[in-house]
Backbone as CSV, one residue per row, in Angstrom:
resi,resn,N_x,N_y,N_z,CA_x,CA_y,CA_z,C_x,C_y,C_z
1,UNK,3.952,-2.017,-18.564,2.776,-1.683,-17.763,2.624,-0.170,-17.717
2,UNK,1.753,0.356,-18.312,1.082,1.963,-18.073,1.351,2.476,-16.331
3,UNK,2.064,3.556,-16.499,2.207,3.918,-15.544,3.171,3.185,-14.567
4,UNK,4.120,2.305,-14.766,5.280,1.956,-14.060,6.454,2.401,-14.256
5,UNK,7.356,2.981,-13.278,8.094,3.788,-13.738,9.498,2.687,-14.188
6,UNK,10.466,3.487,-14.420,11.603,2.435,-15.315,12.831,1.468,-14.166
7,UNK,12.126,2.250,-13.205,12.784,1.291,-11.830,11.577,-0.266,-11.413
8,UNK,10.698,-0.096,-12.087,9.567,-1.069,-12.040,9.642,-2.454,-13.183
9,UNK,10.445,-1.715,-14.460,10.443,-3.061,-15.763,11.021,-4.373,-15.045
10,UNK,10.495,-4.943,-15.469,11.098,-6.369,-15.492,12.437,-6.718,-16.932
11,UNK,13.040,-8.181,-16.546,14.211,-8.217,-17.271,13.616,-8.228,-18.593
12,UNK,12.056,-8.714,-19.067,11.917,-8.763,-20.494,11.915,-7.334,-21.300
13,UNK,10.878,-6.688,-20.230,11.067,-5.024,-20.494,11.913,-4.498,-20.765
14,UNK,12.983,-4.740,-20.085,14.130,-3.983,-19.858,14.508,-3.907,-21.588
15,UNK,15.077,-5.891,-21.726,15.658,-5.623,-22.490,14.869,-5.335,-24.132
16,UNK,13.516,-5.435,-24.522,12.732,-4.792,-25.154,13.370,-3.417,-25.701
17,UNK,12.961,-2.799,-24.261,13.436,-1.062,-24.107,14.732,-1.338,-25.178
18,UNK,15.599,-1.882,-24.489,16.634,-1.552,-24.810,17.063,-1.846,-26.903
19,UNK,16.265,-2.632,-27.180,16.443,-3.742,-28.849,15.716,-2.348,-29.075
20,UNK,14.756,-1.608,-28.674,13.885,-0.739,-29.685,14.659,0.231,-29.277
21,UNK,15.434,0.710,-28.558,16.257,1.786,-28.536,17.265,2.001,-29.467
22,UNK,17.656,0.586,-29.411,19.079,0.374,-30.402,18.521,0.461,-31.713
23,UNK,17.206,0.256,-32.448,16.894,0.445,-33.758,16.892,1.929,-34.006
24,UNK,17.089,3.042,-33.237,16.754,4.129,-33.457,18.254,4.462,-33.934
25,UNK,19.510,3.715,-33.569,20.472,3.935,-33.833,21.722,2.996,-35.365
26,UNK,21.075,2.770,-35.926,21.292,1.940,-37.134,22.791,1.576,-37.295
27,UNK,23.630,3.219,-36.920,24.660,3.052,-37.476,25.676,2.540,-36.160
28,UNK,25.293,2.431,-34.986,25.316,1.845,-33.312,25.511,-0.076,-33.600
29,UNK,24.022,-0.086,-34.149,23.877,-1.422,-34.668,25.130,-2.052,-35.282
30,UNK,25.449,-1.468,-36.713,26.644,-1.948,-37.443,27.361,-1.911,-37.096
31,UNK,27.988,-0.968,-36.240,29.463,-1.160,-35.334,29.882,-2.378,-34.312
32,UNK,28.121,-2.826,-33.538,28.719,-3.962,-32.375,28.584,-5.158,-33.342
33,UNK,27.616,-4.948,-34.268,27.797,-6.166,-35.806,29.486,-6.135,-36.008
34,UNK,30.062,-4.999,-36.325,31.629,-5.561,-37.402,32.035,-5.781,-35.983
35,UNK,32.313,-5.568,-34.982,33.021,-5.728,-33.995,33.137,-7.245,-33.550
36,UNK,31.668,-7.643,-33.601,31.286,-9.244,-33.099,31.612,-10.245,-34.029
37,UNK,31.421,-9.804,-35.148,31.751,-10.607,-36.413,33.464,-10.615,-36.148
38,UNK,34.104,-9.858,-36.785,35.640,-9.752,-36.341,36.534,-10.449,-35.444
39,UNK,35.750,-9.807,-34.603,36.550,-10.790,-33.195,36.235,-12.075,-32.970
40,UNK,35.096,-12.595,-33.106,34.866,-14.372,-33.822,35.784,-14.615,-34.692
41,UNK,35.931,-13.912,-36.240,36.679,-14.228,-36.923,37.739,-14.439,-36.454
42,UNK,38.750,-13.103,-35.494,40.116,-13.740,-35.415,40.430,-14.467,-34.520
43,UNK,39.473,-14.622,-33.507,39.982,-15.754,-32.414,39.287,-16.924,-32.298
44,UNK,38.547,-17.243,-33.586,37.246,-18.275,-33.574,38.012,-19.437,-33.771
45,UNK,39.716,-19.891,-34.228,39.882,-20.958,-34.463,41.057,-20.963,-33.803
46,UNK,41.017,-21.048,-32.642,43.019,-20.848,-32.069,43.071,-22.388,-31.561
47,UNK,44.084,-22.709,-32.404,44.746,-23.845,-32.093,46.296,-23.922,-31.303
48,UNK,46.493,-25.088,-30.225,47.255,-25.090,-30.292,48.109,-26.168,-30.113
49,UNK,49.638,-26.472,-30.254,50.562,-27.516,-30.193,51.399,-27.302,-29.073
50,UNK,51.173,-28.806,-28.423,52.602,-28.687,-27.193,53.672,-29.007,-27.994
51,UNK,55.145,-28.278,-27.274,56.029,-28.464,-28.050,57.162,-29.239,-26.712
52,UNK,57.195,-29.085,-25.832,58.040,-29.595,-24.832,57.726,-29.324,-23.223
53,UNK,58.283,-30.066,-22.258,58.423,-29.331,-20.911,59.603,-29.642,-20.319
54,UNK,60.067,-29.381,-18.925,60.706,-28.817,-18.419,59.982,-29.493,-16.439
55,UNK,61.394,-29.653,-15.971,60.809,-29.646,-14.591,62.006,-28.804,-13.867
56,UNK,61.179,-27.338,-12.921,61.386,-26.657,-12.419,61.193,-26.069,-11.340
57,UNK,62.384,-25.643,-10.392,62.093,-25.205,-9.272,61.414,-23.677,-9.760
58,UNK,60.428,-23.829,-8.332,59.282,-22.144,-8.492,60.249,-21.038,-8.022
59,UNK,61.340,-21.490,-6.948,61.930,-20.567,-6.061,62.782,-19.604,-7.136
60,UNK,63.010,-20.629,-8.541,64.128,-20.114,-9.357,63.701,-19.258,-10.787
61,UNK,62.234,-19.192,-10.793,61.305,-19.076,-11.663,60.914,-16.916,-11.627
62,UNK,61.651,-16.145,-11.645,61.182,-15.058,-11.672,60.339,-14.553,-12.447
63,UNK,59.720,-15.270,-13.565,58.326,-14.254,-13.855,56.986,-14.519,-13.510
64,UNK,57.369,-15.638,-12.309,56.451,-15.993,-11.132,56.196,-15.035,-10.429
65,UNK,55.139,-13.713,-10.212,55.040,-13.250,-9.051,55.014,-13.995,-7.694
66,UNK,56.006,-13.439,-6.728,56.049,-13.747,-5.530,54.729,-14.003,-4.428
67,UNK,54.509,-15.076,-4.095,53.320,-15.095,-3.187,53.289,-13.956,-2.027
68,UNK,52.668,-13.457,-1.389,52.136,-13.007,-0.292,51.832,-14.062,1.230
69,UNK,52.243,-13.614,2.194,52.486,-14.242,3.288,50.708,-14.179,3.613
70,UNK,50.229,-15.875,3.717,49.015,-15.616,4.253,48.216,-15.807,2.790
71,UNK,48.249,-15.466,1.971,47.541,-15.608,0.651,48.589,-15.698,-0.870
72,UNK,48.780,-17.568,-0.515,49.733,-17.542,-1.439,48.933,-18.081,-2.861
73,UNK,49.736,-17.950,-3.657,48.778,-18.234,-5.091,48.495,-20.063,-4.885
74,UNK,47.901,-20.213,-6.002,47.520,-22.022,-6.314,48.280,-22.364,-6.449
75,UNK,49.429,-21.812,-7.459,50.551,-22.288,-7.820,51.115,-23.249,-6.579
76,UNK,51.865,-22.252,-5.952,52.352,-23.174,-4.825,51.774,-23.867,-3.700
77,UNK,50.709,-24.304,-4.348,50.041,-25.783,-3.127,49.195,-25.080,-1.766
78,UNK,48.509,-26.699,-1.130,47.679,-26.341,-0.173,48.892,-26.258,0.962
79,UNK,49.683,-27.167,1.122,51.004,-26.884,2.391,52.209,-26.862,1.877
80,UNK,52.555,-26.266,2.872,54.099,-25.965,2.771,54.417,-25.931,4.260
81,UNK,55.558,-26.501,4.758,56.734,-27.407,5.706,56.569,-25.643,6.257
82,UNK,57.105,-24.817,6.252,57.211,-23.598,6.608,56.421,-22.237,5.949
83,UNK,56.275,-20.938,6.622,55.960,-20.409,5.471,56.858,-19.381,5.034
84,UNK,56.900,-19.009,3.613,57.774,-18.237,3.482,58.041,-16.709,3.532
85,UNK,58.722,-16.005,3.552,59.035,-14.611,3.904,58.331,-14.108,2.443
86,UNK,57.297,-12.225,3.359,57.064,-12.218,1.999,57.788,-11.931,0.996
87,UNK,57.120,-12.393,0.004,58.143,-12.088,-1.648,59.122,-12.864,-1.795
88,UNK,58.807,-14.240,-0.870,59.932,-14.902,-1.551,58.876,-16.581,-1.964
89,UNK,59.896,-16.889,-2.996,59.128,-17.900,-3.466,59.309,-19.264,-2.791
90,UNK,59.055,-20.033,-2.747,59.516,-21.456,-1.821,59.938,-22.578,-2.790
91,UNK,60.700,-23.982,-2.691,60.756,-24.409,-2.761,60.001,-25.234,-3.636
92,UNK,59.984,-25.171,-5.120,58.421,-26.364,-5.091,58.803,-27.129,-6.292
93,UNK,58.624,-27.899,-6.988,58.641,-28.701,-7.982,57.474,-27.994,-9.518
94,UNK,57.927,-27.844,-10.177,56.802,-27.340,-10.883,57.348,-27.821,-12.278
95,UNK,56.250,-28.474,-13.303,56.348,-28.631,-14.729,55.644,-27.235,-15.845
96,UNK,57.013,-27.234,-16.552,57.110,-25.682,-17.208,56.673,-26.030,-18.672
97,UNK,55.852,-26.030,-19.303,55.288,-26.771,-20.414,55.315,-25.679,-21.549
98,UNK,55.912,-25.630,-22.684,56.153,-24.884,-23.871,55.339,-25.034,-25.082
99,UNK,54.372,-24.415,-25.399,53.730,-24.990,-26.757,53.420,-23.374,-27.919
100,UNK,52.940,-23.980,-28.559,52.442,-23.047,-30.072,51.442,-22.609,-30.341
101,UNK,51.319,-21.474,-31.052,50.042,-21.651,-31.579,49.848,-20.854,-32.339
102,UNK,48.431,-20.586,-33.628,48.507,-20.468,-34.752,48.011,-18.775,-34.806
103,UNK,47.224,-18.718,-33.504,47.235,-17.080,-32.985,48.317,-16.694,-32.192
104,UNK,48.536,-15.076,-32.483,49.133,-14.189,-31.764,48.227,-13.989,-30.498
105,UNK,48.809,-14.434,-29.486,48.293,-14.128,-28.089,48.478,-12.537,-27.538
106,UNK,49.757,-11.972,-28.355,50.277,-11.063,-27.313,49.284,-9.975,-27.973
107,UNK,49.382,-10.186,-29.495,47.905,-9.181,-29.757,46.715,-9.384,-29.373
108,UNK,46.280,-10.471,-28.842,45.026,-10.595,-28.336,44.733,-9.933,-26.921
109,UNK,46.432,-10.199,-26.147,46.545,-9.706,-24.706,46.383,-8.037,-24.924
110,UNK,47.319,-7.269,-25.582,47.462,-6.250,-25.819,46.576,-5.447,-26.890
111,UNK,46.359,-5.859,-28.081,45.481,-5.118,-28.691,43.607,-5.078,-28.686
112,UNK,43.868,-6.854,-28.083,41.960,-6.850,-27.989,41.798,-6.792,-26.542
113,UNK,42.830,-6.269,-25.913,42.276,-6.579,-24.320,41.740,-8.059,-23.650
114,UNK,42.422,-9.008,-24.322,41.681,-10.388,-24.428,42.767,-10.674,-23.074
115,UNK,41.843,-11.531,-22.082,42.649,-12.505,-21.298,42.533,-14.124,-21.332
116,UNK,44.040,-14.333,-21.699,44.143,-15.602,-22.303,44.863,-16.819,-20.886
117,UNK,44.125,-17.936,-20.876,44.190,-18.648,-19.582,44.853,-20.096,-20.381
118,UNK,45.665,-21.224,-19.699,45.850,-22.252,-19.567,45.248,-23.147,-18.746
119,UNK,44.346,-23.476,-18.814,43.918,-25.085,-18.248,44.378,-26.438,-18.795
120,UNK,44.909,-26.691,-17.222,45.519,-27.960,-17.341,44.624,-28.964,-16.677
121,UNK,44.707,-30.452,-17.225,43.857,-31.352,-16.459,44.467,-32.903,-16.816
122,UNK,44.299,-33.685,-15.768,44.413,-35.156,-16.487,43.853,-35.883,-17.322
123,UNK,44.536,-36.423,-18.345,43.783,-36.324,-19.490,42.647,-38.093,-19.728
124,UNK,41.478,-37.826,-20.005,40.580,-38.686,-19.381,39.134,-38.559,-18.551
125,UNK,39.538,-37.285,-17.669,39.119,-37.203,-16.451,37.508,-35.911,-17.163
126,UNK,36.297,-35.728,-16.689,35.379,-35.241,-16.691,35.595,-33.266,-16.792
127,UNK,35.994,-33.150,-15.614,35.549,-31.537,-15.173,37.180,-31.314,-15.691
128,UNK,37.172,-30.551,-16.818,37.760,-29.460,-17.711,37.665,-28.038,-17.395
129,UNK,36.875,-28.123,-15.573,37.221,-26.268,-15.663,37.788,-26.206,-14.077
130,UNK,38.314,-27.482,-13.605,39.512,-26.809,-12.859,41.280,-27.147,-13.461
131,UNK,41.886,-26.787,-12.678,43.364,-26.915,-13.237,44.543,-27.020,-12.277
132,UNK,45.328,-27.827,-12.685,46.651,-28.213,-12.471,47.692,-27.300,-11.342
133,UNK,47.213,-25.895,-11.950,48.440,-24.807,-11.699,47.391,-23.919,-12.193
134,UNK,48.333,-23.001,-11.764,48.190,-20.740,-12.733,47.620,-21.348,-13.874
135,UNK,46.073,-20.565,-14.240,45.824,-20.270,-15.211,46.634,-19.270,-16.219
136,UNK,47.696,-18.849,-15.701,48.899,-17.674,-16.281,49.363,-18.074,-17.516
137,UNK,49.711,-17.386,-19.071,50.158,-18.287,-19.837,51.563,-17.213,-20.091
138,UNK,52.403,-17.480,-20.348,53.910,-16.460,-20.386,54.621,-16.521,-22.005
139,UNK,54.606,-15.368,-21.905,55.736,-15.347,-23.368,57.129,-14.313,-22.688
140,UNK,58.100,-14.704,-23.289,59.374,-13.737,-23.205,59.388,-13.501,-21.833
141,UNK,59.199,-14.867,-20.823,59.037,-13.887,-19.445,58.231,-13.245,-18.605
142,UNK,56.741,-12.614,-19.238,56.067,-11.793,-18.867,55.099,-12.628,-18.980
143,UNK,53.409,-12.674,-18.102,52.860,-13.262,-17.729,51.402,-12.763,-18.724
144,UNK,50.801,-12.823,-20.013,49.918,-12.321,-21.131,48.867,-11.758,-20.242
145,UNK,49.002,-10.783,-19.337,47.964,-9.883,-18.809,47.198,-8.740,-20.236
146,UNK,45.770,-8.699,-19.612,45.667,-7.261,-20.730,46.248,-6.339,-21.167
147,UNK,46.535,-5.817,-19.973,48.044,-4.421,-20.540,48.839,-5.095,-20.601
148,UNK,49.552,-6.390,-21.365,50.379,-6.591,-21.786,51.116,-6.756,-23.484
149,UNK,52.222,-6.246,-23.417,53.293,-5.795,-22.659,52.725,-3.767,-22.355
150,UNK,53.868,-3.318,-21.654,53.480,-1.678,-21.631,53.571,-0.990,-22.862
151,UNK,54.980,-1.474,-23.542,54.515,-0.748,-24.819,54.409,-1.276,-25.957
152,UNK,54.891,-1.190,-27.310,54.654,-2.163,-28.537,54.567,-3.556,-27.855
153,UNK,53.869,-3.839,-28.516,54.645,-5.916,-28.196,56.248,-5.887,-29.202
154,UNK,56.784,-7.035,-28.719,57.981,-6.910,-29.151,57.827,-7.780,-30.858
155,UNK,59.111,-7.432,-32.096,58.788,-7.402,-33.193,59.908,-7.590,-33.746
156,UNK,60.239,-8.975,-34.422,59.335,-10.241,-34.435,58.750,-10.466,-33.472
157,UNK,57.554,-11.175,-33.095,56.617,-11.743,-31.976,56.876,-13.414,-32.583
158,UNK,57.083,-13.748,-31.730,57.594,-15.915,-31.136,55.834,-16.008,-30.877
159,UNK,55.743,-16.926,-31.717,54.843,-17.477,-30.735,54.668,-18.785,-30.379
160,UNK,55.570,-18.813,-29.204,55.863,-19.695,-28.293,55.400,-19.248,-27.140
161,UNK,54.713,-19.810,-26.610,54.314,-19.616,-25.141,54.574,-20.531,-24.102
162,UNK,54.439,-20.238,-22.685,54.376,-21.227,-21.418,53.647,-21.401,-20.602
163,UNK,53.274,-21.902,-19.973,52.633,-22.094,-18.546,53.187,-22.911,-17.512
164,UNK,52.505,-23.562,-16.356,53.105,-23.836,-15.109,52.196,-24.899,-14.732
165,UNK,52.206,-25.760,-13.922,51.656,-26.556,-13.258,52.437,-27.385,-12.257
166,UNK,51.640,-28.063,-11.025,51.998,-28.677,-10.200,52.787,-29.637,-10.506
167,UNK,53.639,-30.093,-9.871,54.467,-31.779,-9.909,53.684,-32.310,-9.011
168,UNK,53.819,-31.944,-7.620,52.252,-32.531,-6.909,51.729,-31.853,-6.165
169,UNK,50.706,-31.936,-5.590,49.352,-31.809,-4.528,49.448,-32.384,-3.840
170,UNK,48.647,-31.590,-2.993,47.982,-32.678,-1.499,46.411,-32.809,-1.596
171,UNK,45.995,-33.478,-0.744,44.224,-33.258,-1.286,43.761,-32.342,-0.667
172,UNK,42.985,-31.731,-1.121,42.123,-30.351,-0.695,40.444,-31.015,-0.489
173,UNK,39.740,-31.694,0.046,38.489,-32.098,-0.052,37.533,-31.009,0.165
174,UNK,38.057,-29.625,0.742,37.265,-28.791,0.877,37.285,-27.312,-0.222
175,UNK,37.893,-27.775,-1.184,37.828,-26.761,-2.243,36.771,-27.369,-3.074
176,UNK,36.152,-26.275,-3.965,35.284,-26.651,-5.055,35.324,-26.298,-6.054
177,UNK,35.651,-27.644,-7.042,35.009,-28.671,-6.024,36.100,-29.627,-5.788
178,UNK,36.362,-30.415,-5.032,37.013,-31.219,-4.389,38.262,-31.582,-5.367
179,UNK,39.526,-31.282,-3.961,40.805,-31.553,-5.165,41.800,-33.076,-4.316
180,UNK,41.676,-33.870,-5.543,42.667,-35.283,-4.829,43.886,-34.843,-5.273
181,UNK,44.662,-35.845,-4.459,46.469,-35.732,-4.290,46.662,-36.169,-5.485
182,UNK,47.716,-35.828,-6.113,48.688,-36.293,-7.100,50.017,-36.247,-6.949
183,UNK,51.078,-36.881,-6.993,52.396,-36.882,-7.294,52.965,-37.627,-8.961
184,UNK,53.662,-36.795,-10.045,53.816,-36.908,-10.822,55.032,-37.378,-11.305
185,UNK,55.543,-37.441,-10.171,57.122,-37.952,-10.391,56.914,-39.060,-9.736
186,UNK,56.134,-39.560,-8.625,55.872,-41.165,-8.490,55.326,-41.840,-9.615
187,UNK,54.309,-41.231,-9.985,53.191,-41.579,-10.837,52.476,-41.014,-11.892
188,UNK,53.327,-40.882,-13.019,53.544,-40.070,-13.988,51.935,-40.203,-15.176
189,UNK,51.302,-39.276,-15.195,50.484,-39.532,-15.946,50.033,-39.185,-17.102
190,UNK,49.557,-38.910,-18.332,49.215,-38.306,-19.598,48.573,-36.884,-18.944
191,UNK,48.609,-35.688,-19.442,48.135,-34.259,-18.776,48.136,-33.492,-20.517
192,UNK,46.790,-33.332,-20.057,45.898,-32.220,-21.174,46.158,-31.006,-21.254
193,UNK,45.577,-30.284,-21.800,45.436,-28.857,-21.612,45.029,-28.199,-22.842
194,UNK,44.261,-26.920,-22.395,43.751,-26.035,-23.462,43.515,-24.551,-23.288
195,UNK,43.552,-23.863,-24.371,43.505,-22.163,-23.775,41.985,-21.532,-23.880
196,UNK,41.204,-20.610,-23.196,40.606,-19.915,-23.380,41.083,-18.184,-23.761
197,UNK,40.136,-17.994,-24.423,40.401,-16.239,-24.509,39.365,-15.615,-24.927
198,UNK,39.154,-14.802,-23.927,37.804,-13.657,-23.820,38.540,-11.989,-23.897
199,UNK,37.676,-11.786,-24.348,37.964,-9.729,-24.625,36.885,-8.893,-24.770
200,UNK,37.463,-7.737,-24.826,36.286,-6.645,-24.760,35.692,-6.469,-25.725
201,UNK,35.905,-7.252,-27.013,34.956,-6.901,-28.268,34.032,-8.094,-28.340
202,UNK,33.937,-8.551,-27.603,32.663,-9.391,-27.706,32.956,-11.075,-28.479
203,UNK,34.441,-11.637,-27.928,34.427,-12.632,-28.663,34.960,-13.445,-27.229
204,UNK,34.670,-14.646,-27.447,35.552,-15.444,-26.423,35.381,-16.994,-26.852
205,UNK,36.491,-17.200,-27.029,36.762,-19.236,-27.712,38.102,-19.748,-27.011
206,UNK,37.664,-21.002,-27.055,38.494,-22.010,-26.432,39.598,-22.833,-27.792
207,UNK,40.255,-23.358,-27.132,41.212,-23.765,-28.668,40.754,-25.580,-27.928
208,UNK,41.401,-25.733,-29.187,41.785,-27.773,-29.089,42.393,-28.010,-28.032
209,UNK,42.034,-29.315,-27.366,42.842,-29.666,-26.388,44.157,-30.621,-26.912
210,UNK,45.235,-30.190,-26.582,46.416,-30.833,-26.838,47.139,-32.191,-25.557
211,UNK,47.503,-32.643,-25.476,48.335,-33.917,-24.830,49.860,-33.515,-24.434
212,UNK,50.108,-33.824,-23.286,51.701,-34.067,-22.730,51.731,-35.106,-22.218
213,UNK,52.332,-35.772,-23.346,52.289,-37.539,-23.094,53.169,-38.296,-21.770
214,UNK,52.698,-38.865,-21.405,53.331,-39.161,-19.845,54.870,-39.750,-20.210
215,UNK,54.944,-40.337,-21.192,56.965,-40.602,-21.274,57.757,-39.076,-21.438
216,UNK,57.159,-38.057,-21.818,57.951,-37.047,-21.658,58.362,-36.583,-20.079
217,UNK,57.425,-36.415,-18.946,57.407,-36.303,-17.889,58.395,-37.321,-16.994
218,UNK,58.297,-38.767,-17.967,59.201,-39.654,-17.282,60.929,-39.397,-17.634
219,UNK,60.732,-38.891,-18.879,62.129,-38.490,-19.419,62.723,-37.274,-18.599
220,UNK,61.628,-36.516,-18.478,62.545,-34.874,-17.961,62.476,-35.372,-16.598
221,UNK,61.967,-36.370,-15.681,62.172,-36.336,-14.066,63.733,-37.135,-14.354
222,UNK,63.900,-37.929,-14.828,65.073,-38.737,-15.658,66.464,-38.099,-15.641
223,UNK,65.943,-36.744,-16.619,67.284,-36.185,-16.735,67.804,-34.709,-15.429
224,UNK,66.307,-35.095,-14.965,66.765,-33.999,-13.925,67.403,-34.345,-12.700
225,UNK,67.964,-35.715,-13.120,68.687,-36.421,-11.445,69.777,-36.122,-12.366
């Protein structure tokens, strides 16, 4: 519109302005081109394989950051019998799940600035975007934050990774959206899961969803008496 100033465009304007701005810059253009292309390329097909789990106390789990008194993570549930002192972990049952995969995460964590998540879910079930436990996924200990690790990644790089999830819940009817009880050691069930990973170059993909077949869960509650 003649005579509106640039606090006045609307979103089509805006972004107009902005496509005819960027033609003035050609060689601007080709850079977020190789960048977008690239980073599709290397994270456009991440697959991955469960390889085992594990049933574990959280209290014994140190590359668990410690909850905060008053704002404790998901990890450890809607109640707890007491609460605990801060920085210390409580009591909890948790399945420690080990799998593979065909990307390097820790370069994705560390070199693309990518943050890479675990979603867990029962496998069957509709809504695939809540989860089990910590979206957290762990290698060597350390929890695949962006600045991770501080310095090189370590070399050879495993790529074996972990994550965490509940043994059980209580129901939450007032979270959203609405979370029912589970106990997994009464009532052991088949449990999914899959990774996302987003970064600063403009790529973000989800991998295959993989299976943790419910006789494994029956085996490791098994051997953990």
């Amino acid at each position: 519109m003649r005579g509106a100033s640039s606090h006045q465009r609307d979103v089509r304007s805006e972004w107009l302005y902005r496509v005819w701005s960027l033609k003035m810059c050609p060689g601007y253009l080709a850079l977020v081109g190789m960048f977008f292309i690239v980073g599709t390329a290397f994270a456009g097909d991440l697959r991955v394989v469960y390889s085992k789990l594990q049933i574990v106390d959280y209290h014994d789990q140190d590359d668990i950051r410690p909850p905060l008194v008053g704002a404790l993570e998901s990890i450890v549930g809607h109640e707890l019998e007491s609460a605990p002192a801060e920085g210390e972990r409580p009591h909890r049952l948790l399945v420690r799940v080990s799998f593979s995969t065909n990307v390097d995460l820790v370069h994705l964590a560390y070199k693309w600035k990518a943050t890479v998540d675990a979603w867990s879910f029962f496998c069957g079930t509709r809504n695939h975007n809540t989860s089990l436990g910590s979206l957290e996924v762990y290698h060597l200990g350390k929890p695949l934050y962006q600045d991770y690790p501080a310095g090189e990644p370590p070399s050879p790089r495993s790529r074996e990774y972990y994550f965490y999830f509940n043994v059980a819940q209580s129901a939450s009817p007032k979270s959203i959206p609405p979370e029912s009880a589970y106990d997994l050691e009464q009532s052991p069930r088949d449990v999914c899961f899959y990774l996302t990973a987003a970064g600063s170059w403009w790529f973000d993909t989800k991998s295959n969803i993989a299976t943790i077949p419910r006789d494994d869960l029956v085996r490791a509650f098994r051997e953990d008496r």
